[in-house]
N, C-alpha and C positions, 0 to 999 in steps of 0.2 A: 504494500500500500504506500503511495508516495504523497505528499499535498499536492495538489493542481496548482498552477500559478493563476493570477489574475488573469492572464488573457485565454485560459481552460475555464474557466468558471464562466466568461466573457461569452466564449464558443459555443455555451448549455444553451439548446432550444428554449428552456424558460427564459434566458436572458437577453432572446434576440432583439429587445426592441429597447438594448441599452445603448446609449450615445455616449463616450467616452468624450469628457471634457478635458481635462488634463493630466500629466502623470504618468504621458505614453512612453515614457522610458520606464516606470514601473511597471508593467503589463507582464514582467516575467518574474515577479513577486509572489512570493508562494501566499497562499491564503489560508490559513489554519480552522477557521472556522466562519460562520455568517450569524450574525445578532440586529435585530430589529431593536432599536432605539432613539427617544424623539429628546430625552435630557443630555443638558448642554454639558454636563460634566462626566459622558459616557466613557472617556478617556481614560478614569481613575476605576474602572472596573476591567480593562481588558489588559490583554497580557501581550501583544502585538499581534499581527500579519492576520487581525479578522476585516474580513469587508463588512460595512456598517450599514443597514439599510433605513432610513427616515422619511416621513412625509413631508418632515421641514415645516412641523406645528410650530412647534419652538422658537425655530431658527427665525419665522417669519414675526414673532413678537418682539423681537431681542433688538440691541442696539447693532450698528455697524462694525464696531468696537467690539460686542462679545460675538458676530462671527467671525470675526476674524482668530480670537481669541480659540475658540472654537475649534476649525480650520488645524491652529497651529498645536492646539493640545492632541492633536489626533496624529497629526504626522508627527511628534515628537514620541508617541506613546510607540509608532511603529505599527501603528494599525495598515491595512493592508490596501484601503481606499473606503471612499462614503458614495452610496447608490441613494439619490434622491427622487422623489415622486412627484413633479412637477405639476400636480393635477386640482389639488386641491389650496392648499395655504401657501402653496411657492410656486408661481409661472413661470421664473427664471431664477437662476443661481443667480444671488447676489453679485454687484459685480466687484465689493469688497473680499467677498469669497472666494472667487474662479481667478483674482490676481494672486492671491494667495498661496493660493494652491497651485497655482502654475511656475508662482515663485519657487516653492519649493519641491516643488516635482510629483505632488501628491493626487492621486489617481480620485477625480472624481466624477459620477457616470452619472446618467438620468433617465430618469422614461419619462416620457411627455404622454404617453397614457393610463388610465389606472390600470397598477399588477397587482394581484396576491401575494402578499411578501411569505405567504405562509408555501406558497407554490415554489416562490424564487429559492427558499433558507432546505427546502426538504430536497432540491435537485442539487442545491451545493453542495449541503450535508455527505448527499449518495455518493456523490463523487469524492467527497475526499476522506470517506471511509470505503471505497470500494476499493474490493482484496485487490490483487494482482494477480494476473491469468495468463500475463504473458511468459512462458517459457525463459525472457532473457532477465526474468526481474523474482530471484529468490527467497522473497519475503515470503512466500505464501507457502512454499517445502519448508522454509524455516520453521514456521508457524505450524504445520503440520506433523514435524517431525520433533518440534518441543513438548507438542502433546501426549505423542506414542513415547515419546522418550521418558515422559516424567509419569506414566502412565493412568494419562486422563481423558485418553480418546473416548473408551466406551462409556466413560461418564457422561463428556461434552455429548458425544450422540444421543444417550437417553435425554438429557437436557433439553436437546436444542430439536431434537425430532422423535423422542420417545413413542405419543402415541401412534406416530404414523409408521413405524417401526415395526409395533405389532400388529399393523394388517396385516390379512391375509395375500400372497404374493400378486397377485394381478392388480389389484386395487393401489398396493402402496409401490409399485413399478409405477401406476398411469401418476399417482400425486407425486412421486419425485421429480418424474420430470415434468411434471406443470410447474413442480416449483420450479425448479431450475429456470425452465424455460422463461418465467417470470420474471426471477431473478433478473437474466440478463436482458431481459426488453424491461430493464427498473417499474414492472407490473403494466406495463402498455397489450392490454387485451388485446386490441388487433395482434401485436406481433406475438405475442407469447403465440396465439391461435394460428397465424403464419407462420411460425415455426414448426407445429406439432401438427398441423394438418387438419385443424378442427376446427367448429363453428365457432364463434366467441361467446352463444351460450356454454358452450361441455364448459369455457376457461371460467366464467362465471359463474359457475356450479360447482366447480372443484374448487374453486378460492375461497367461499363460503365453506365445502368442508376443511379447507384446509386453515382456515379462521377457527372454525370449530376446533380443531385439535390442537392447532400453534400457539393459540392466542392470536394479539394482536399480530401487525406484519407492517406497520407502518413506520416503526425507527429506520432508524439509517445501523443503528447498533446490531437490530434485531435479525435486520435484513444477514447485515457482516456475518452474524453467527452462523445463521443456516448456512450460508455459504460456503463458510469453514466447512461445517457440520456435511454439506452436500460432498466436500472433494475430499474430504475426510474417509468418508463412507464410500468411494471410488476407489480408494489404498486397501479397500478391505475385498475389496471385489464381491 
């Protein structure tokens, strides 16, 4: 698992309709995490390299002075850049702000229509907890082989897939790989169904029971585990 850089986070279909304002030298700035926040002193709770998403309530009450203030508490803190929603309380980035931030190289981007921040923060999430599957990137044997080594594979698998475990063989063949198949379309029904060859009712039918058995399935955490738990259960054949 590696972080994405700002301009991989940038690339996400949810984030097609962001306009990078300044900070284009930062775009290969790795992004640790994503946080919706509208308080001017969000600075003193992060730890760097999170992109910040705001409506710019705040920012549109505030003096000149404290955005900029603002602005400069965020690139100092090492945050990763600020996504604003230019739709409601902010039509344009201040233009105390976007000097700012250009002065200092500080990435920040806009949508000029309303998003779901809760859509934009759950596709950043996926990605920059999504395992690694490529062959040339040994985190994921690593991780694999720490488990069987310390020997907690067959725990993690009851855990993270228990009841589906103990179907009967035909049934928990077809839910592994809905999962999987899932998995890697990040739960997008059409593809998961163009992948396995089936209507996108049968995908919607099995995700219910596989809700049923897993629990929920909407972390970015939760997702990682079965994951684990799916290639895990492939070493075992």
């Amino acid at each position: 698992m590696s972080l994405p850089t700002l301009r991989q986070i940038l690339g996400l279909p949810a984030f097609r309709g962001a306009e990078l304002l300044s900070g284009q030298a930062r775009l290969d700035g790795q992004i640790t995490w994503v946080h919706v926040a509208e308080v001017l002193d969000a600075a003193r709770l992060l730890s760097g390299g999170e992109l910040l998403l705001s409506t710019g309530l705040e920012l549109a009450r505030t003096s000149p002075e404290a955005r900029v203030a603002y602005v400069r508490s965020l690139a100092e803190a090492g945050v990763g850049g600020l996504g604003l929603e230019l739709v409601q309380w902010l039509k344009e980035v201040p233009a105390e702000m976007l000097q700012t931030a250009r002065m200092l190289q500080f990435p920040i981007l806009v949508f000029r229509s309303e998003v779901r921040f809760a859509e934009l923060t759950r596709a950043a999430h996926e990605r920059i907890l999504r395992p690694a599957v490529s062959e040339d990137e040994p985190l994921l044997e690593s991780l694999l082989d720490a488990l069987i080594e310390a020997g907690l594979g067959q725990r993690f698998l009851e855990r993270q897939l228990g009841t589906l475990l103990r179907l009967p063989s035909r049934p928990k063949s077809t839910l592994l790989a809905t999962l999987e198949a899932l998995l890697l379309a990040q739960f997008n029904i059409a593809k998961a169904a163009r992948k396995l060859g089936v209507r996108r009712q049968s995908i919607y039918y099995r995700l219910e029971q596989l809700r049923g058995m897993l629990g929920e399935l909407e972390s970015p955490e939760k997702r990682f585990g079965l994951w684990l738990a799916l290639e895990l259960l492939k070493r075992q054949g």
